[in-house]
C-alpha positions in Angstrom: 116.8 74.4 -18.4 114.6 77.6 -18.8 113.0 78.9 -21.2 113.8 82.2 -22.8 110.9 84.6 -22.8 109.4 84.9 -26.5 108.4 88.9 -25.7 111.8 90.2 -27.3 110.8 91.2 -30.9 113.0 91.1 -33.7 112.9 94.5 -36.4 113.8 95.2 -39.8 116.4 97.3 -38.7 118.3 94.7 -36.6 118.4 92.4 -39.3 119.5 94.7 -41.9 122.1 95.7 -39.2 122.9 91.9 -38.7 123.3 91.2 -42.0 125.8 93.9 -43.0 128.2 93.6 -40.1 128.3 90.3 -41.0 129.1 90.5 -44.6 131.2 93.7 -44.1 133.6 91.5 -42.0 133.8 88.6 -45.0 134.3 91.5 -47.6 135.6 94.4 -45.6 133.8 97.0 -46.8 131.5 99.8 -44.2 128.8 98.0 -42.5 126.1 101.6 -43.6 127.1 101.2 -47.0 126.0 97.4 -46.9 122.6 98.5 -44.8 122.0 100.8 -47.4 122.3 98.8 -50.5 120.0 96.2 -48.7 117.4 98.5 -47.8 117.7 99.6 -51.4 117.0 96.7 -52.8 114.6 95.5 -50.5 112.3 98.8 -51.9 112.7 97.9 -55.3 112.0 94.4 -54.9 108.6 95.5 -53.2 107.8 97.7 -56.3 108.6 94.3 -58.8 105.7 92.5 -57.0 105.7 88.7 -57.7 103.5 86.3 -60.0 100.7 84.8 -58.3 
């Protein structure tokens, strides 16, 4: 068996894409409204911060 090549690179945006397609099948609702609300909340959860 080969091995796949490890130069393919993952972004934001294709998981963001990932993520809403799948869970605008389970709930049926636009896969851009999902990426947006994700991307959303993704900017306010940076400006929370977290306790050290």
């Amino acid at each position: 068996m080969q091995n796949r090549s490890t130069n393919a690179k993952i972004t934001k945006q294709q998981i963001y894409r990932s993520v809403a397609s799948s869970t605008a099948i389970e709930t049926g609702e636009d896969v851009r409204k999902i990426e947006q609300n994700l991307k959303q909340y993704q900017a306010k959860a940076k400006a929370i911060g977290l306790a050290r």
